[in-house]
C-alpha positions in Angstrom: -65.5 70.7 137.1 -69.1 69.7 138.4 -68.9 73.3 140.6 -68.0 75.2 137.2 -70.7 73.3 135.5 -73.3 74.1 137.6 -72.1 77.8 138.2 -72.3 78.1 134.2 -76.3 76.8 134.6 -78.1 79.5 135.6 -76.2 81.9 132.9 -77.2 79.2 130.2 -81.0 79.7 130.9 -80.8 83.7 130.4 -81.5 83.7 127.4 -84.6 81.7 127.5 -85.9 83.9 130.6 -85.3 87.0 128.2 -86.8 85.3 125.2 -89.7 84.5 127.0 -90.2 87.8 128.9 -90.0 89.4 125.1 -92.4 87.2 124.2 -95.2 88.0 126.9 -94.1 91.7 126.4 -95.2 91.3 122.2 -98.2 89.4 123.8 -99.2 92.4 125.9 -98.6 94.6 123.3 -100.0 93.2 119.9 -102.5 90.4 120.5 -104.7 88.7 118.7 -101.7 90.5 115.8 -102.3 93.1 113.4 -103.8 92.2 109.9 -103.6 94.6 107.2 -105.8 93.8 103.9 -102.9 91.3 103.0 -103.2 89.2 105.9 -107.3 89.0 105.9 -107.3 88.3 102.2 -105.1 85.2 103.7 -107.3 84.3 106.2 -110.5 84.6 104.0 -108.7 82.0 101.6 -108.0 79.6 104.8 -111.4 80.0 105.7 -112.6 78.7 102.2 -110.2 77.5 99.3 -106.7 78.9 98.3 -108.0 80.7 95.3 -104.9 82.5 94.3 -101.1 82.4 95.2 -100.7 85.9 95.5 -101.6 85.3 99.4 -98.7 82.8 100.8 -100.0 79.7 100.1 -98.3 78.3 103.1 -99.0 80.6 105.2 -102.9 80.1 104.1 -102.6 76.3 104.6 -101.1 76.9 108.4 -103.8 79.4 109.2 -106.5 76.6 107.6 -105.2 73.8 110.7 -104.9 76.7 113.5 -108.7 78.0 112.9 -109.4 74.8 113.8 -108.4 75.4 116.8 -109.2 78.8 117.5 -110.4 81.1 115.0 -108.1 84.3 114.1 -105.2 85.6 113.8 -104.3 84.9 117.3 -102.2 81.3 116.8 -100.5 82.5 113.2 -99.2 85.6 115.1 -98.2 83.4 118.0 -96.6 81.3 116.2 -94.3 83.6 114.2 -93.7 84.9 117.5 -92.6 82.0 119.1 -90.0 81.2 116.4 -88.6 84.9 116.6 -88.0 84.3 120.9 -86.6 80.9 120.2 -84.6 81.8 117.4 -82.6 84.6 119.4 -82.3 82.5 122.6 -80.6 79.6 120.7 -78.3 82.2 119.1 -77.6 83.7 121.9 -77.2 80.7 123.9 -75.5 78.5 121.1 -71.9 80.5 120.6 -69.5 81.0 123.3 -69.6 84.9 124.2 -69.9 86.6 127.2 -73.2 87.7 129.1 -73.4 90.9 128.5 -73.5 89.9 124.5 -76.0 86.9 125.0 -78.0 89.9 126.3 -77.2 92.4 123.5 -78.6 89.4 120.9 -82.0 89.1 122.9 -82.6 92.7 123.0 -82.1 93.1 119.2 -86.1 92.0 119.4 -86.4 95.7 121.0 -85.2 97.5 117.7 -88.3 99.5 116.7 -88.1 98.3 113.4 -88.6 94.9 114.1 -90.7 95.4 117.2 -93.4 97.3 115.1 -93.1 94.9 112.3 -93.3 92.1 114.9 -96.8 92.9 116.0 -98.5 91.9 112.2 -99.6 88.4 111.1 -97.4 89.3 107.7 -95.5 86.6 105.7 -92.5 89.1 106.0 -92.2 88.3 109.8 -93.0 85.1 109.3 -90.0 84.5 107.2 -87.9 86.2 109.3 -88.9 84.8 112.3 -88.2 81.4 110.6 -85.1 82.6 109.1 -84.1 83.4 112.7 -84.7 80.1 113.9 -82.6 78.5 111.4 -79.4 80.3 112.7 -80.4 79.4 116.3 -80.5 76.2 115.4 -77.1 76.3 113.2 -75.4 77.8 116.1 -76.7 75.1 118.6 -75.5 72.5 116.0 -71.8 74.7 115.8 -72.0 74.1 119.1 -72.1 70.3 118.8 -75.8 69.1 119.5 -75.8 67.8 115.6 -79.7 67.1 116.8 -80.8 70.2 115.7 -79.4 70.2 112.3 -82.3 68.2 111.4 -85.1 70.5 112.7 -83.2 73.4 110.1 -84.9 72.0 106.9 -88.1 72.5 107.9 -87.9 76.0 109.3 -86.5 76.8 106.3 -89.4 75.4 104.1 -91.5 77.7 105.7 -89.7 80.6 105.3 -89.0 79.9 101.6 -92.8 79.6 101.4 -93.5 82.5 103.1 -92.8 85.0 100.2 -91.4 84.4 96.6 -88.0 86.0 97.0 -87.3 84.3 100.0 -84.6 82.3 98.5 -82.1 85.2 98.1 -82.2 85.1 102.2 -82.4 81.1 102.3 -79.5 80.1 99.9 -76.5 81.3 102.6 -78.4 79.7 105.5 -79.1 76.4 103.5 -74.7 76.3 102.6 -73.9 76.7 106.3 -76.1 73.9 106.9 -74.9 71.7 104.0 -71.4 72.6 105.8 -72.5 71.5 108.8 -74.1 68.7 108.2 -70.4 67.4 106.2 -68.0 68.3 108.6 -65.1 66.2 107.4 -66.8 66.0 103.5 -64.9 67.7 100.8 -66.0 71.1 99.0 -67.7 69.4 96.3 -69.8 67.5 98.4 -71.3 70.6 100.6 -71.8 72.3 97.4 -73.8 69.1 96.4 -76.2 68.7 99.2 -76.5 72.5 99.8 -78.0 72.6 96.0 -79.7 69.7 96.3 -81.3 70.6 99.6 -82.2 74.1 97.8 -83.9 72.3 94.9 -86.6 69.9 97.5 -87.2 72.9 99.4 -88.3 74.8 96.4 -89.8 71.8 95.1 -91.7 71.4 98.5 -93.0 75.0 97.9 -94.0 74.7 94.6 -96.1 71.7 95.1 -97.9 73.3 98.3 -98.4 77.0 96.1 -100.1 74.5 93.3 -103.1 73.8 95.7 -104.0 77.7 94.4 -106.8 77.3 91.9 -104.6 79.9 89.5 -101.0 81.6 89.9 -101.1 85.5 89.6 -97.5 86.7 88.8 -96.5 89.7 90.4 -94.3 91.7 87.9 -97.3 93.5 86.4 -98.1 95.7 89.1 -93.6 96.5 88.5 -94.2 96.8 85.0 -96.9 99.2 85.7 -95.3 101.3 88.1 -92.2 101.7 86.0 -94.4 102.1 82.7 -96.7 105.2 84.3 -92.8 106.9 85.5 -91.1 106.7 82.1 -94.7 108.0 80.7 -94.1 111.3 82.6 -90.3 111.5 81.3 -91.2 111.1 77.7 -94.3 113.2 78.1 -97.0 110.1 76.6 -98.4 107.3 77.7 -96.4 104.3 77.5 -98.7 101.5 79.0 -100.6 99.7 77.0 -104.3 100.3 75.7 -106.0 97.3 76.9 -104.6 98.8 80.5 -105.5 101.9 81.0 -109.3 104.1 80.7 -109.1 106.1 77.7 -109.2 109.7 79.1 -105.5 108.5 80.8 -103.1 110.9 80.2 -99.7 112.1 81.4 -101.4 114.7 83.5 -103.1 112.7 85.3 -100.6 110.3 85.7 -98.3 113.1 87.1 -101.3 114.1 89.6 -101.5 110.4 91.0 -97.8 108.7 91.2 -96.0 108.6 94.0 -92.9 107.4 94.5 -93.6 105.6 97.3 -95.9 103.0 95.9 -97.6 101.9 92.9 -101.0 101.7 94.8 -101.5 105.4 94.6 -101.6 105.5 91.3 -104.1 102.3 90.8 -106.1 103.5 94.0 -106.4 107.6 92.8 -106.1 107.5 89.1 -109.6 108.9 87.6 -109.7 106.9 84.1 -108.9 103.6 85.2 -105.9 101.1 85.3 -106.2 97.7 84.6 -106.4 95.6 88.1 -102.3 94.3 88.1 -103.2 91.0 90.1 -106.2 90.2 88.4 -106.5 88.1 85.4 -104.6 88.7 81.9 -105.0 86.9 79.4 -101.6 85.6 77.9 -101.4 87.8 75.3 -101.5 91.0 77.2 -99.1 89.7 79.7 -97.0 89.3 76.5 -97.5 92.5 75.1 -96.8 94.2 78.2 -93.7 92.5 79.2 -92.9 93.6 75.7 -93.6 97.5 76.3 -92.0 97.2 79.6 -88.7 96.4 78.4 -88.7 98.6 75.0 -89.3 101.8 77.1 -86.6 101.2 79.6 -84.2 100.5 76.8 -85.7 103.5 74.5 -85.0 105.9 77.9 -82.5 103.8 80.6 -81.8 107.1 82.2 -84.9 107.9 82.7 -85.8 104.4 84.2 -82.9 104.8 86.8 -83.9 108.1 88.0 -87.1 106.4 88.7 -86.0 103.2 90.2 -83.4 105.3 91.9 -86.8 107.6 93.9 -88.0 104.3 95.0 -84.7 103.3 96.3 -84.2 106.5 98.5 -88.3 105.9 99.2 -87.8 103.0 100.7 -84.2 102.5 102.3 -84.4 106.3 103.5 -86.0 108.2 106.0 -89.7 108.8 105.3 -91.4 112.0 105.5 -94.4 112.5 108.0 -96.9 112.8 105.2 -96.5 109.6 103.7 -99.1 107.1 105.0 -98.3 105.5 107.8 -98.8 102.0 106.5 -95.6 101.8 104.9 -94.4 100.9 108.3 -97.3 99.6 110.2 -101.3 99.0 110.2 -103.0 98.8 113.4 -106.5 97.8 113.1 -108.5 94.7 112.1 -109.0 95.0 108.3 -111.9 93.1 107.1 -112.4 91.2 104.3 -116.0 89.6 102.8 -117.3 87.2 104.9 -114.5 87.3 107.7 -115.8 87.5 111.0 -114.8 90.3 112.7 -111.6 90.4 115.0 -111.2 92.7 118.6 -108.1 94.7 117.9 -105.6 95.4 121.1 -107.2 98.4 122.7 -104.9 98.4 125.8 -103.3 101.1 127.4 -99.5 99.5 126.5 -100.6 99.1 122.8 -101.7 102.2 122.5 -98.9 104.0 124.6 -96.2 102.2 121.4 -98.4 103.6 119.0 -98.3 107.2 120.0 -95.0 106.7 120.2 -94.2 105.0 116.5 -96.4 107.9 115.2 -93.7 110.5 117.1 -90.9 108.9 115.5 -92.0 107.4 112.4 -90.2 110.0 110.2 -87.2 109.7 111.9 -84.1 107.4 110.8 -85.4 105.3 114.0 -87.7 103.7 111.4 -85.8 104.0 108.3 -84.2 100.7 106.8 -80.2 102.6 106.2 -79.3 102.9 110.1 -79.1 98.9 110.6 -77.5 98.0 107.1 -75.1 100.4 107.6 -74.1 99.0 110.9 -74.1 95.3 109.7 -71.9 96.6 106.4 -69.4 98.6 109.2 -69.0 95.5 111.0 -68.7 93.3 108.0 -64.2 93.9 107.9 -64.5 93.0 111.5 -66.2 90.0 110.8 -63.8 89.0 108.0 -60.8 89.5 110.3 -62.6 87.1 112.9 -63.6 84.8 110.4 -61.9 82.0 112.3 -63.8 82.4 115.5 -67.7 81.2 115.2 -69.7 84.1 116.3 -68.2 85.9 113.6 -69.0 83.1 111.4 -72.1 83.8 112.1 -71.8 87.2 111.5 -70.6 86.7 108.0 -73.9 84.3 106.9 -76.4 87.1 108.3 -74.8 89.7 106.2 -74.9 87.4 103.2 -78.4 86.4 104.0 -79.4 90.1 104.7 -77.7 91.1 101.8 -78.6 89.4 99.1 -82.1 89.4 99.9 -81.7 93.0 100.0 -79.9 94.4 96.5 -82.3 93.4 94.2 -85.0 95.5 96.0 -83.7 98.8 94.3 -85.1 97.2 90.8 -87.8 95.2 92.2 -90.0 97.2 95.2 -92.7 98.1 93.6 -93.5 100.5 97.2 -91.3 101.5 99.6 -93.5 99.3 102.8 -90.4 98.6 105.7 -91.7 94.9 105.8 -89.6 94.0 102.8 -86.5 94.6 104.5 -87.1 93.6 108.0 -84.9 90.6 107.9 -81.9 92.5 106.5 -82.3 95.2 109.3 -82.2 92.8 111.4 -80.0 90.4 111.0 -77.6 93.5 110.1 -77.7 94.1 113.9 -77.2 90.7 114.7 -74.4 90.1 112.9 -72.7 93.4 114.2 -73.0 92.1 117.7 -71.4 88.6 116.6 -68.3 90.2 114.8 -67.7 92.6 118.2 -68.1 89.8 120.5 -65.8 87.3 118.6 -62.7 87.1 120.0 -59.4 88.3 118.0 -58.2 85.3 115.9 -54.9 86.3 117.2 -56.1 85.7 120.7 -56.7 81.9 120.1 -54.7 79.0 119.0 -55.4 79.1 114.7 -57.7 76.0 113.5 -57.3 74.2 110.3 -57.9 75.6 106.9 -62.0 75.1 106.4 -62.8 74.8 109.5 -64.3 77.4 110.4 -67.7 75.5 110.5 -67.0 72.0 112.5 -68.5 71.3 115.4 -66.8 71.0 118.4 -67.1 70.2 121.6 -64.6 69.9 124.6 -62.1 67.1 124.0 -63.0 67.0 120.3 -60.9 68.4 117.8 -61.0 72.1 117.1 -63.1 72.6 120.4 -60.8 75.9 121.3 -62.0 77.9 118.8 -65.7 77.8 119.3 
């Protein structure tokens, strides 16, 4: 036994060597990270005070302790960074599967999807980088080092802080935990402390968004985009006075929107539209959540065929004359006082980037390759369901998916960040089901327990 175990030792550290080569390769390639207006209207609050919650207010109060330490980007991005490696390498190292599929987890980090997200300091790939994480450390914990169940909470705090929708991706991760961490409790009890963990996380984020000065809610720059669509069906304007310039018509409307993103029309209209994120007073919020609804229930087909351009917008394959910051942004975007950053100018960087640009309107970068692999390989993973990695599998397509289906009625632009984490873990959890062995193959465990650790000599320890 001592020969097999150290004949095992050197396979047990590939991962890691992987993870961290793929971690100096994003280094070569992205740093000090990529900031788009979103992420140095971020910065510019951690340099000062969190003024609004429309920027992450986690995310700003993270960046606020790294600029101590060096100013930038540069720690944020290396950060999320670090808990993307990690996250694959304990995955990868924390199921039992053969080499050649530890290796097929680690170089998911090479799907261009990801890889070009990857290289932005974006709360998107923050969360999904912390989301990541999580599962490494619920396979580890599967796996039987219990330890690391207790490092899961956390990582998933930050995630759930990174963007407001996070939870739909959270929930499944934060069950398999509750699972885990009552291996021998009954149903009721899981359910319990999986809700109840839900509820302090939440609670956790909602007392570190309150440090914003004001909350900005998010649904009027929907309500607009949704508002200036059904005004072109009917043929009048449907939003509201007190929100638009009054030269506005359905012309120009028509001339401005694109179905790609709301910001066209606010950025290109001529007459003027009311500034969605800044302040409203309550009553106009009230009157236009008001309009919003009447017109989609005065013309629901209408609405639809709208929501239903966005969809194809933004889970299809774009065309070349789209902007290219749907998918990626590589410069330095400034923002008021911010000093200025040195973007990555080096020959590798810019070698990806010609590349990206070749491809971009190609189903390489469009989001419905990867969820139709993970939703091919979810009957697989049902069929396997008593073997972990496809255990696994199953709570990344939940996570991926239900963070996913609400986006056809919510997007309010078709940018690729939104569904990173759904491509990805789509592709992770394909790999799982096909590298789970056969249930047939293995001696059966006991009903429910499908999530118990187990380690050799303990109960259950065949089926890991």
């Amino acid at each position: 036994m001592p020969h097999a175990a150290a004949a095992r030792t050197p396979w047990a550290v590939l991962p890691w060597l992987l993870a961290a080569l793929g971690f100096a390769i994003d280094w070569a390639l992205y740093w000090p990270g990529q900031m788009s207006f979103d992420s140095a209207y971020a910065w510019w609050q951690a340099r000062g005070e969190t003024v609004t919650d429309v920027a992450s207010p986690t995310l700003i109060a993270l960046w606020r302790i790294t600029d101590r330490l060096y100013a930038g980007p540069g720690p944020v991005f290396a950060l999320h960074l670090a808990m993307f490696w990690s996250g694959l390498a304990l995955l990868a190292g924390g199921l039992r599967i053969g080499t050649a599929w530890r290796i097929a987890l680690i170089a998911c980090g090479a799907l261009p999807i990801v890889l070009v997200l990857r290289g932005h300091v974006w709360t998107d790939v923050g969360m999904f980088g912390a989301l990541l994480l999580a599962c490494g450390l619920l396979a580890q914990a599967q796996a039987g080092r219990r330890a690391a169940l207790w490092a899961v909470p956390p990582v998933l705090l930050y995630a759930l802080g990174m963007r407001h929708n996070a939870v739909l991706a959270v929930a499944p991760v934060v069950a398999v935990w509750a699972w885990l961490a009552w291996p021998r409790g009954g149903v009721g009890r899981r359910v319990g402390t999986g809700l109840l963990t839900l509820a302090a996380l939440l609670a956790a984020v909602n007392a570190i968004n309150r440090q914003a000065r004001s909350h900005v809610p998010l649904w009027p720059i929907l309500a607009q985009g949704d508002l200036a669509a059904l005004s072109i069906a009917s043929g009048r304007v449907l939003l509201p006075a007190f929100s638009v310039g009054p030269t506005l018509d359905v012309a120009e409307l028509a001339e401005v929107s694109r179905p790609w993103s709301v910001t066209a029309m606010l950025q290109n209209n001529r007459s003027g539209i009311r500034d969605p994120l800044g302040e409203w007073p309550a009553e106009d919020l009230r009157v236009l959540r008001e309009t919003w609804f009447a017109a989609i229930l005065a013309d629901p087909a209408a609405y639809l065929a709208h929501r239903w351009r966005v969809t194809r917008a933004l889970f299809g394959t774009q065309p070349r004359e789209w902007p290219a910051t749907l998918l990626y942004v590589d410069a330095q975007i400034g923002y008021r006082d911010n000093p200025p950053v040195a973007p990555n100018d080096g020959a590798a960087h810019r070698a990806l980037m010609r590349w990206v640009e070749a491809w971009r309107p190609t189903a390489v970068f469009a989001v419905w390759p990867y969820l139709l692999i993970g939703l091919a390989a979810a009957p697989l993973a049902w069929r396997r369901r008593a073997r972990r990695p496809a255990t696994a599998a199953l709570w990344l397509l939940a996570s991926a998916w239900l963070y996913a289906l609400p986006y056809p009625l919510l997007a309010p632009s078709a940018e690729l960040r939104y569904l990173g984490w759904s491509c990805l873990a789509s592709v992770l959890a394909a790999i799982l089901a096909l590298a789970a062995r056969p249930a047939q193959d293995a001696a059966p465990r006991p009903p429910g327990a499908y999530f118990v650790d187990a380690r050799p000599g303990r109960p259950g320890a065949s089926g890991a």
